[in-house]
N, C-alpha and C positions, 0 to 999 in steps of 0.2 A: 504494500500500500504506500504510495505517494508521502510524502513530508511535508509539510506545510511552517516556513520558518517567519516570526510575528516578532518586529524588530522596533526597537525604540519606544514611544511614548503609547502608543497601543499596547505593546506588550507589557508594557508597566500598567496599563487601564486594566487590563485580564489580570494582570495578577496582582494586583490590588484587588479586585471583583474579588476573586477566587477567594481572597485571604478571609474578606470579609464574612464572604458567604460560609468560609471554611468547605470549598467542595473545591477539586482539581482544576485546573484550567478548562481543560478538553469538555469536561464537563457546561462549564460558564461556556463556553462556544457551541455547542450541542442546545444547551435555551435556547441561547441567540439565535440558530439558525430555526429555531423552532416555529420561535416567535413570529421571525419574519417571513417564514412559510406559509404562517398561521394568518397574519396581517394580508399578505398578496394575494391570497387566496380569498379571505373575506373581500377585497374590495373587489376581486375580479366576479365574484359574484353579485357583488352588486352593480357593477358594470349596465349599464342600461336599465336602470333601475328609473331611471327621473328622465324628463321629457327632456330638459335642459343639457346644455352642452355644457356643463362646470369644469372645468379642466383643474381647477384649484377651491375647495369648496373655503380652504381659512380664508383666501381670498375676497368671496362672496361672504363671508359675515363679517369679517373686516370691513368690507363697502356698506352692507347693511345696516351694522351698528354704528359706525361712520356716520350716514345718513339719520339714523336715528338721532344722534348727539346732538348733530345740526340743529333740527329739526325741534325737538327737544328742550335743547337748552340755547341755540341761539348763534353756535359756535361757527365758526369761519374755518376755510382754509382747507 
């Protein structure tokens, strides 16, 4: 199997991670990759979920609540 070598200031985040959590490294990166299997997968299913073309949805509440402020309270800018 393949070697995978994790150098500098990332490798000090894993093993920091590890220490804290007290589990192995390989470990803390087996979540990770869990996670974000777990994440890509949720959003690809929601994939055509909404009529709208949202390409960035923090984007669109950011603008919403933006607009609300305004609105709201008065604010500029």
């Amino acid at each position: 199997m393949p070697e995978l070598v994790i150098e500098g200031h990332l490798a000090e985040r894993l093993q920091d991670l590890a220490r804290r959590e007290n589990r192995p490294v390989d470990e803390i990166v087996a979540s990770l990759l869990d996670l974000y299997a777990y994440q890509s997968d949720s959003l690809a299913a929601m994939d055509g979920m909404f009529d709208d073309n949202v390409g960035d949805l923090s984007t669109t509440v950011r603008e919403t609540m933006t607009a609300f402020y305004k609105r709201e309270y008065g604010l500029s800018g």
